[in-house]
N, C-alpha and C positions, 0 to 999 in steps of 0.2 A: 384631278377634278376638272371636269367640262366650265369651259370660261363663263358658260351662260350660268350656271350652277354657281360659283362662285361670285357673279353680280347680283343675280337675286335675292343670296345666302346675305351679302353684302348691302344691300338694301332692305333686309327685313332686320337684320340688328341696325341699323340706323333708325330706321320708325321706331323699333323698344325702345332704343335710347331716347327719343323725342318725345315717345309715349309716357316715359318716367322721370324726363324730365319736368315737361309740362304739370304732372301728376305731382313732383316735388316741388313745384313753384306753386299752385295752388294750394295744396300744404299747407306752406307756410302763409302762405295771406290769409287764409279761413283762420288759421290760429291766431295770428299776428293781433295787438291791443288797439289795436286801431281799426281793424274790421268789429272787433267783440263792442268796442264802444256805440259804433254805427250800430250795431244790432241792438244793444241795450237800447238806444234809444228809439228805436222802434216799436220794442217794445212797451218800451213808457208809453210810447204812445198813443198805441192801440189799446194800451189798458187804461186811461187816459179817455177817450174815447168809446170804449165799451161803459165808463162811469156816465159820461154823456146822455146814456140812455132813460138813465134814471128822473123821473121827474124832480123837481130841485123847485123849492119857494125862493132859493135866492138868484139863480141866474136861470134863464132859457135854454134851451137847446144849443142854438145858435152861441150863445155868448160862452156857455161849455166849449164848444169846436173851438171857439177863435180860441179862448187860452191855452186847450190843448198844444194848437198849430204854434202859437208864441212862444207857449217853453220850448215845444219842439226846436224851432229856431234857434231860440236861444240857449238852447244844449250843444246843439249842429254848429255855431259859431263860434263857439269856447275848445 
């Protein structure tokens, strides 16, 4: 096999391999309990804030957000 043919050949299994690597470290962090809790609580608290919308006799708009943003916190902290 021509040397140039065999560097090339030699440089495109190293990219796969980087390719699959990178692809199996990403993997595992989207799975991982620690990204799924970041994401739960995002979603808290976008649904959280979709209730915000709601007219309320007992707090405002405004006062909806702040508590939302404070659990948020104090989820993200814990």
């Amino acid at each position: 096999m021509d040397p140039i043919k065999k560097f090339y050949m030699g440089l495109a299994i190293l990219i796969l391999l980087m390719v699959l690597f990178v692809g199996y470290v990403g993997y595992n962090i989207t799975h991982s309990d620690a990204y799924q809790d970041i994401k739960d609580y995002d979603i808290k608290y976008e649904s959280c804030m979709s209730n915000c919308n709601i007219p309320s006799v007992i707090e405002t708009q405004e006062e909806c957000e702040k508590r939302c943003f404070d659990e948020f916190e104090m989820r993200k902290g814990n």
